[in-house]
N, C-alpha and C positions, 0 to 999 in steps of 0.2 A: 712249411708249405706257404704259395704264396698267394693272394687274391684274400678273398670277402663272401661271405654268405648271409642270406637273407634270413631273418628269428622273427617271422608270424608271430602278428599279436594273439592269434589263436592256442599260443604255445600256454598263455596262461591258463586257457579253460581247462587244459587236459590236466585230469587228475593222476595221472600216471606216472607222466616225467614233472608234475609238479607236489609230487609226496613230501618231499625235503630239498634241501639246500643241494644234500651228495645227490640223488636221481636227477636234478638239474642239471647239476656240473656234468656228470656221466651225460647225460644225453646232449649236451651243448657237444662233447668232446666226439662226439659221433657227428654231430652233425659238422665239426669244423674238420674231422679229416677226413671225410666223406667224399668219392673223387666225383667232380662234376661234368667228367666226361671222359669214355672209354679211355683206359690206362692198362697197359699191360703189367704183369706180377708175377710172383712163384707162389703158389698156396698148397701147400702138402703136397711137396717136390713136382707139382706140374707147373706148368706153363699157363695161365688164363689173362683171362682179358675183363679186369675190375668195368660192373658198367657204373653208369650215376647213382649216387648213393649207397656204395658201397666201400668197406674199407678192410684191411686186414690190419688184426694188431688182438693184443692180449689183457687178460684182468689183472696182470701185473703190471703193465704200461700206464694202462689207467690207475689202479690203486696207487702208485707213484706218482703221478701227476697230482693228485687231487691228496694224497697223503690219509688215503682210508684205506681200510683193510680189504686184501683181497679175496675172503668172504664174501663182505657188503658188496662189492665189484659184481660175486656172480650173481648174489640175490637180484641185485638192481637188476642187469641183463635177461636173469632170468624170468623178472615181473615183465620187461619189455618184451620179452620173445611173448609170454603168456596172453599178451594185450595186444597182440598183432602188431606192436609198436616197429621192433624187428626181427629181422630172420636171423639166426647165427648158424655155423658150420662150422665144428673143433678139429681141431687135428692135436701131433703132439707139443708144437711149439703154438700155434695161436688159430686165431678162430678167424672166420670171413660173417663180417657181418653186413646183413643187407635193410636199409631203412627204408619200411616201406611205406612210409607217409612221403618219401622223399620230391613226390612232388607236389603235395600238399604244401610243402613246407619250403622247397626250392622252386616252384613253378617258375613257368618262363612267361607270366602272366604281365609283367611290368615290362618285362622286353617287348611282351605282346599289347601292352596299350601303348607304346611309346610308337612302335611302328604305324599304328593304328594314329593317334594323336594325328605325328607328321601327317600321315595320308590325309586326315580328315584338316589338317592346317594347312597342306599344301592344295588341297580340294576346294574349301573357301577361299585360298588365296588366285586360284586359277578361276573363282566363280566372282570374284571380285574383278580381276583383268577381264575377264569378260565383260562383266558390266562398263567398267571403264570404257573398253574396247568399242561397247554398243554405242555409249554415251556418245564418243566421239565420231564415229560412225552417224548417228541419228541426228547430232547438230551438222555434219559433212551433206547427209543427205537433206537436210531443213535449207543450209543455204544454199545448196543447188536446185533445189523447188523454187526458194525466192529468186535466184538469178532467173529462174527458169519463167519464173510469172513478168521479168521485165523484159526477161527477152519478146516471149507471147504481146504482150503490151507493146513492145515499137522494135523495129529493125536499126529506128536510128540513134546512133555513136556515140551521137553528143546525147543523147536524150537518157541514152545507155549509160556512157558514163557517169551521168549525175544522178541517175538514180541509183544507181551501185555507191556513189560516193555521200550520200542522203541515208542509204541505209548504212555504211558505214558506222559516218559520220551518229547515229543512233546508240549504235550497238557500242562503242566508245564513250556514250554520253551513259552506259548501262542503263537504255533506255532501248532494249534492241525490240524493232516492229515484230509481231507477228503476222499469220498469214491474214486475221481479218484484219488488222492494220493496215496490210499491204494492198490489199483491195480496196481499202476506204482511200487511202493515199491517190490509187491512177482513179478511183473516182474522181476526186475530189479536184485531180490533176485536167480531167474532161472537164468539169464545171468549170475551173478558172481561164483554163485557155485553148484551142484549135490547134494552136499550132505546136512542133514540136521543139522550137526553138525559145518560143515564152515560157512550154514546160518546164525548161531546162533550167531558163531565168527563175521561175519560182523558186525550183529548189533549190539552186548555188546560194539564191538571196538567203534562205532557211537557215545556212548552211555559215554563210558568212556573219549573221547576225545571232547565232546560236539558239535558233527556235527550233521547238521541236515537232512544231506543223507545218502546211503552206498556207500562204496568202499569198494575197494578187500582187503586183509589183507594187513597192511604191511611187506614187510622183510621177508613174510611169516611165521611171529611169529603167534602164537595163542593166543587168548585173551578171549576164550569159556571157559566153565565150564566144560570142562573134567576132569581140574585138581582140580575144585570147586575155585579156588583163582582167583580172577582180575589180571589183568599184572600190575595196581599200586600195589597190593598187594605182588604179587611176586619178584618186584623189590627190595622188603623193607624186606622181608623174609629170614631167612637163606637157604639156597639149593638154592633158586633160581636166586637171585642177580649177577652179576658179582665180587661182593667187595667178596664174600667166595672161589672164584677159587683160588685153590693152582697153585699160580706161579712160579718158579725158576728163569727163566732166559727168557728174551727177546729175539727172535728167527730174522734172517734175514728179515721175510717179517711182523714182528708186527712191525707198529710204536706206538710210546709214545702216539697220540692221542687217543688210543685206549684204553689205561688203564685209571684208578682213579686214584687221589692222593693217596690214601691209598694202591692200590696198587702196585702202583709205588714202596713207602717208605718200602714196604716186600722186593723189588728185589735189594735195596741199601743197 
């Protein structure tokens, strides 16, 4: 026979199939050819249908197996039938015997936590993607609040954009605003300027300088997109730089701090 059967550690309490060595072996030999599911047979010339825990065979089969006499064979059997341990039914070649612990001692109890297990690991695994799920969901809905509080705040494009690019530009610095941040910010955005194009200048400057608040302009330069170029950009740019001013001559109130070396080296 082929497969494997389960030996309860329960098997040691019982005093019955634990008498001796031979009531052991006997009952181990029951319990390994014991069929563990409906099998057909001939038992005293008919035809039946073996169910679990049942087997046919004789106390010669076993007294050779285990090399005791077959006396001791019936005694053993006979203490087990006496202890409810099992059923037997003789005929003139062998006997059908039925063990009726056999699910005490076969349950399908491990099959039944393993199915169990799974479910309750495929349970938290599905209460786990859900959370995920929500997570990303609940940050999806968070930045469409805040688009939502800029759009509320201005219809205009440019003003739009740099504030989408401010918050950005935040949440990359893993410094992402909340919603009272984001209130304090078009506050703060009303105090410093009217209009919505110096708004716009505040935050690119934030932005280009890597601060993580606004101030008012510096110098009163402009650093918006009127003219479409950044102020690193325009420094670097022909027209717009210092180093293309046609210079001649240094005047009473320039000092030298004020120029480049390059353009120094025009006016020598």
């Amino acid at each position: 026979m082929d497969g494997w059967i389960k030996l309860h550690r329960k098997t040691l309490e019982n005093p019955v199939v634990c008498k001796d060595s031979d009531h052991i072996a006997v009952w181990a030999y029951l319990l390994l050819n014991a069929t563990h599911k409906e099998y057909p047979a001939i038992f005293a010339g008919d035809k039946i249908l073996l169910q679990p825990g049942q087997l046919i065979t004789g106390r010669k089969a076993i007294a050779e197996k285990f090399n005791i006499s077959e006396s001791k064979v019936q005694r053993i059997l006979k203490s087990f039938e006496i202890e409810h341990q099992i059923e037997q039914q003789g005929s003139n070649k062998n006997r059908l015997i039925s063990i009726v612990s056999w699910s005490d001692y076969q349950s399908d109890e491990q099959q039944y936590e393993q199915p169990v297990n799974n479910k309750r690991t495929t349970t938290e695994q599905q209460v786990n993607t859900n959370k995920n799920v929500k997570n990303v969901k609940n940050k999806r809905t968070k930045e469409l609040k805040d688009n939502t509080a800029f759009e509320d705040y201005t219809s205009n494009p440019v003003l739009l954009e740099s504030l989408n690019s401010f918050y950005e530009y935040r949440k990359k610095s893993k410094k992402p605003m909340t919603d009272a941040a984001i209130k304090l910010l078009l506050k703060k955005l009303n105090d410093l300027a009217s209009d919505d194009e110096t708004k716009a200048e505040i935050l690119n400057q934030s932005i280009l300088n890597g601060w993580q608040g606004i101030f008012p302009i510096k110098d009163g330069e402009k650093v918006g997109r009127s003219s479409g170029v950044p102020k690193y950009e325009r420094d670097s740019k022909p027209g717009y730089g210092r180093s293309d001013r046609k210079i001649t001559s240094l005047d009473q109130t320039s000092s030298v701090g004020e120029f480049s070396d390059e353009e120094l080296s025009r006016l020598i």
